[in-house]
C-alpha positions in Angstrom: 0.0 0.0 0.0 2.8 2.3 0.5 3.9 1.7 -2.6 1.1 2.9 -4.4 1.0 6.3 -2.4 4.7 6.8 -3.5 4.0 6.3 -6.9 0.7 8.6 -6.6 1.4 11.0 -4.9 4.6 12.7 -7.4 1.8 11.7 -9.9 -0.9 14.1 -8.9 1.7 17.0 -8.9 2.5 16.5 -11.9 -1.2 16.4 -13.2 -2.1 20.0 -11.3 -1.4 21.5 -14.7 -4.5 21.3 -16.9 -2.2 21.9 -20.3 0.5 18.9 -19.5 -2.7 16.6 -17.6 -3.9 15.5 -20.9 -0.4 14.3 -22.2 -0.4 12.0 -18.4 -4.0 11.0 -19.6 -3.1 9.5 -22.6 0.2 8.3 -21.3 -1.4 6.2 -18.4 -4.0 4.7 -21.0 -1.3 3.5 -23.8 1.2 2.2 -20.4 -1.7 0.6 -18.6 -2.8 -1.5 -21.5 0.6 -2.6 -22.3 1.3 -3.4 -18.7 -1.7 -4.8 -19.0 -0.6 -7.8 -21.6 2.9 -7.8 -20.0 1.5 -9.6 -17.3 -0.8 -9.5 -14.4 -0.4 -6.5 -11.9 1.7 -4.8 -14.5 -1.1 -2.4 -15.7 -0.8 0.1 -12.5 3.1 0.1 -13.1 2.8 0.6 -16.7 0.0 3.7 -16.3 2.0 5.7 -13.8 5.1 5.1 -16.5 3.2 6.2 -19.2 2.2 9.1 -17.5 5.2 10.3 -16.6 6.5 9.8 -20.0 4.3 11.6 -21.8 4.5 14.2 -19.0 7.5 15.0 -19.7 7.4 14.7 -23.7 4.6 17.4 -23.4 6.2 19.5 -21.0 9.6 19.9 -22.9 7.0 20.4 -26.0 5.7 23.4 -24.1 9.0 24.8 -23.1 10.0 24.6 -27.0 6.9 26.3 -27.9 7.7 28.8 -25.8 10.8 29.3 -27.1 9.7 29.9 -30.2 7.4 32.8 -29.3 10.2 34.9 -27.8 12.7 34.4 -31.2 9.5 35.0 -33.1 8.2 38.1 -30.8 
């Protein structure tokens, strides 16, 4: 049980921003189904990796956007 609150807990910060929370959404879905046919008890594990995958792809897609806007004006 601990376990689980470790893993949610850095999870649900990372969700607090409505922008990057659809990125986790879609993350958690693609890792929990393949966790899902890895084996059983493997479809928590893989949501909470997909999540913070696509977290992160969609965060550093933000920070490039943003770049872009200050080069561009």
């Amino acid at each position: 049980m601990r376990y689980i609150t470790l893993v949610a807990l850095p999870l649900l910060a990372m969700s607090a921003s409505p922008v990057l929370a659809k990125g986790c959404i879609r993350g958690a879905a693609a890792g929990g189904v393949g966790g899902h046919f890895v084996g059983k008890g493997h479809a928590v594990m893989g949501a909470a990796v997909g999540c913070a995958v696509a977290h992160h792809h969609y965060a550093k897609q933000a920070k490039a956007e943003k770049a872009r806007a200050r080069t561009h004006g």
